[in-house]
Every structure is written in C-alpha cells, then in structure tokens.
N, C-alpha and C positions, 0 to 999 in steps of 0.2 A: 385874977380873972374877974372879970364884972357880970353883972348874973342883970336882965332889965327886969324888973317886973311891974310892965304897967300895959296897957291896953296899947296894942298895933296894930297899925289898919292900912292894908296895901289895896288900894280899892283902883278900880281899870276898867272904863267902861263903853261901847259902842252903841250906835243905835240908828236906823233910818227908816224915813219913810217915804218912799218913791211911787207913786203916779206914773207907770209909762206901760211896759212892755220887756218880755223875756224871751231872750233871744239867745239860740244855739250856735256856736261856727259853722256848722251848714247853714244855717238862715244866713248868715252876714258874708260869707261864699258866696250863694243864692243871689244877692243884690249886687253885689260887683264889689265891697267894703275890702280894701286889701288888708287884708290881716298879715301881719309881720312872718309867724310862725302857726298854722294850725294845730301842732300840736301842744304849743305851747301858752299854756292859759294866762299864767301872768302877763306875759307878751303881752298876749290880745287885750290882756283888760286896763293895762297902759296904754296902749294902742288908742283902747277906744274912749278915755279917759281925754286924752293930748286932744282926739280929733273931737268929739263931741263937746269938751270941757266948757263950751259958752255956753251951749243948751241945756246938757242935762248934767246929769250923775250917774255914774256906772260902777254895781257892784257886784258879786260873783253870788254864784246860791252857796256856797261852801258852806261846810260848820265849821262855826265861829271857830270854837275850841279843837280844833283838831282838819289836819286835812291841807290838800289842795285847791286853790278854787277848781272848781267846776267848769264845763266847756256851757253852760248859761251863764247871760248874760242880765241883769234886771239894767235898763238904760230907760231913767228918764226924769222927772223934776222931782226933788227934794222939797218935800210941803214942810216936814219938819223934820227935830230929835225928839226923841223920848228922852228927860230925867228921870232917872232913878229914884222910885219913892212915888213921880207925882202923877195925879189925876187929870188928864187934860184933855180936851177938846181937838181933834183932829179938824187943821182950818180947811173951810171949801175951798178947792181948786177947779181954776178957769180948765176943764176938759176942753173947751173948741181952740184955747189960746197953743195947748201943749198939743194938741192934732196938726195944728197949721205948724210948729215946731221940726212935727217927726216926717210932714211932709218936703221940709226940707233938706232931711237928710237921705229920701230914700228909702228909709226903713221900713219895710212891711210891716203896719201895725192897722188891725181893725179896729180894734176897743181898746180905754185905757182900763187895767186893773194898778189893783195896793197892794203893795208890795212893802213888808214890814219886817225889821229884824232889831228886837233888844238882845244888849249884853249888857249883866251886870258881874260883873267877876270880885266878890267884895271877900279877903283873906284876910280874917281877925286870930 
C-alpha cells in the first residue's frame, strides 16, 4: 500500500461580476419572454443564456455550494473575474451602452446595479 505524504491541493474556483438587473419568472412572464418550463430553473436559466447569450450573462442568486438555482435571474454585462488572492480595480462600465442593450431586449430594467459572486473552494 502507498501512503502519499506531501502537500495536496484540489483548488475550484468561480467568480462574477455583472452590471444589469435581477429578474424573477414573474418578471420575464410579465414581458412576453417564453420561458420553456416556469417551474423549472435550470430550464429558464438555459433558456435565457441561448436567447440573451450575444448581450449579456445570466446567472441564478443560488448558493454557490449547495442548492437549486433560484427563480432570480442576475442578466447582464460581465465587467469582469475576480482572482483569488488578488487586489483589483473593478473597470468602469459604459451604463448608457448596457441600457440601450436591455432596451433591446424588452426587459424591464430602470437602474443598472453590481451584482457580485466569489468562490473560492481551496481543499489542502
């Protein structure tokens, strides 16, 4: 039997940061948006992935580590990642370029907000 004994590192990590608007399956009901299956999240977050996929990014509120996504939706421009470890400067984003965007989709959106999620899953 072999026995390892040295340092191992399963590291696994996510991260984003979107610019847009959060949106429920009522909301996207509400605009005409055919959603595949309401009650089915993954569905809709494919769904809105496939149709949106040249404008924006869409991702669920779900916890990371556990769970379903969520019946929210975060849909809108990816400014950046977060790395692990580092200190960086969130870049300005064109707000008027990403409004003219969501007015092409339809999407009810007044204001944009940030919408922000690290993972760092790091097993030593």
């Amino acid at each position: 039997m072999k026995i390892r004994n040295s340092f191992v590192s399963n590291s696994s990590s996510s991260s984003f940061v979107i610019r847009g608007g959060l949106f429920t399956t009522a909301d996207l009901l509400a605009t005409g948006v055919p959603v595949p299956d309401e009650d089915d999240a993954y569905a809709i977050k494919n769904f809105l992935k496939d149709t949106f996929n040249v404008l924006f990014s869409v991702e669920t509120t779900r916890y990371y580590f556990g769970g379903d996504p969520t019946h929210e939706f975060i849909i809108g421009k990816e400014t950046t990642s977060l790395d692990d470890g580092v200190v960086m400067e969130l870049p300005e984003t064109d707000d008027d370029a990403i409004m003219k965007d969501f007015k092409k989709t339809g999407l009810p959106i007044e204001k944009l907000k940030t919408f922000v999620q690290f993972v760092s899953n790091d097993n030593y």
